[in-house]
C-alpha positions in Angstrom: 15.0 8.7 7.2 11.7 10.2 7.1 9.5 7.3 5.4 11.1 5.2 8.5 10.0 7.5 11.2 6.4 8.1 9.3 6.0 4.0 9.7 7.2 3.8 13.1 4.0 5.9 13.9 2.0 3.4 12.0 -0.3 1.1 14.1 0.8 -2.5 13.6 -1.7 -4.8 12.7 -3.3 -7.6 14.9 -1.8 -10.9 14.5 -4.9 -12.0 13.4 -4.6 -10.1 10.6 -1.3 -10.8 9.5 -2.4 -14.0 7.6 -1.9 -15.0 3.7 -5.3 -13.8 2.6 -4.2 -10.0 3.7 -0.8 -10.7 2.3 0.4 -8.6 -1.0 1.3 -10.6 -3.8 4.3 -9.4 -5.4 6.6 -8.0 -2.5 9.3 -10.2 -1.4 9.3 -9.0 2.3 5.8 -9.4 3.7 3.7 -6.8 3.3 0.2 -7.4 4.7 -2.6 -5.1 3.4 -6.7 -4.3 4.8 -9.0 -3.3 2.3 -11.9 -1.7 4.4 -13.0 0.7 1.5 -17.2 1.5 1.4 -19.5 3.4 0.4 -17.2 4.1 -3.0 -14.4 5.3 -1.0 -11.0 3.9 -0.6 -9.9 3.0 2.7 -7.1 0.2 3.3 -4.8 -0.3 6.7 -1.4 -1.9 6.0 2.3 -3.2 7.9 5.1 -4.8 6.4 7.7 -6.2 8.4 10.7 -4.0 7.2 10.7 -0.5 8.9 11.4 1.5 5.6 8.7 -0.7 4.1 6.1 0.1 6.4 6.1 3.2 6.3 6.2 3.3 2.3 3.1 0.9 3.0 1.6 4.2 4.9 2.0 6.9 2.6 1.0 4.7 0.1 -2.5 4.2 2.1 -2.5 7.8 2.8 -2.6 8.6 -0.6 -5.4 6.7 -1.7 -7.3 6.7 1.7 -10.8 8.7 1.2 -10.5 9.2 -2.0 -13.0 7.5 -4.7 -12.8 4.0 -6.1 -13.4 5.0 -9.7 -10.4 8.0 -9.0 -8.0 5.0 -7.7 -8.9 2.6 -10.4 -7.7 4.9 -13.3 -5.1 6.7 -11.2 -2.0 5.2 -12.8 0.6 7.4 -11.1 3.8 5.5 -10.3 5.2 6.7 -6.6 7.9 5.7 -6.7 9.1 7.7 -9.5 6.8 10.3 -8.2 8.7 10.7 -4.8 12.2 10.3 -6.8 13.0 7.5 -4.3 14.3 4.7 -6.9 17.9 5.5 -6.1 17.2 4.8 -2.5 15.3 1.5 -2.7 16.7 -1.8 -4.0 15.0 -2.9 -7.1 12.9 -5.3 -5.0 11.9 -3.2 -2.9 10.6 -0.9 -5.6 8.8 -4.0 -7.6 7.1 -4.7 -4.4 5.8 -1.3 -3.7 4.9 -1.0 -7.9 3.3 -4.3 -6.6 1.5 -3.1 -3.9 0.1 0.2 -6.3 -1.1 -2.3 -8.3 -3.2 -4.3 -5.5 -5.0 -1.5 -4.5 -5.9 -0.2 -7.7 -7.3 -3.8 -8.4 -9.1 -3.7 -5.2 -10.6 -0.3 -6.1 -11.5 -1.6 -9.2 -13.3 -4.7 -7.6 -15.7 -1.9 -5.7 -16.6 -0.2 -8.8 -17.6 -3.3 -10.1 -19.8 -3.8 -7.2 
């Protein structure tokens, strides 16, 4: 599967940073997710201990990565339906990854309250 093989290329995080303040609430396998976003721009890191999870974590980050933090606060585009993957993903995994939209566009808007 190709979103497998795009995470297995994704750099796992330190252990140090696999801790319950970089966890994602709302994903029932553990998703762990680096905010590093400045200067206005988006910028997050991410791993998830589930194979097909990380690399939906990635693309995820991809998508948002570089990209403004005003842009990612309104952007309320669902990827999951966007990628037509519901069919594929148990409906926990695709809470956790609406789940994990919705953290980042809260961290966005966090910077462009800043």
């Amino acid at each position: 599967m190709w979103i497998t093989d795009r995470g297995g290329r994704l750099p796992t995080l330190a252990e140090s940073e696999r801790i319950e303040a970089h966890r994602v609430p709302g994903c029932v396998s553990t998703v762990w997710l680096i905010d590093e976003s400045h200067d206005q721009r988006c910028a997050f890191r991410g791993d998830a201990e589930a194979p097909v999870l990380r690399g939906l974590v990635r693309l995820i980050c991809e998508r948002v990565n570089g990209r403004t933090c005003e842009d990612i606060a309104r952007d309320e585009t669902d990827v999951v339906a966007a990628l037509d993957i519901e069919r594929q993903l148990t409906p926990t995994r695709v809470h956790g990854l609406r789940s994990l939209q919705a953290f980042i566009r809260s961290r966005a808007l966090l910077h462009v309250a800043t």
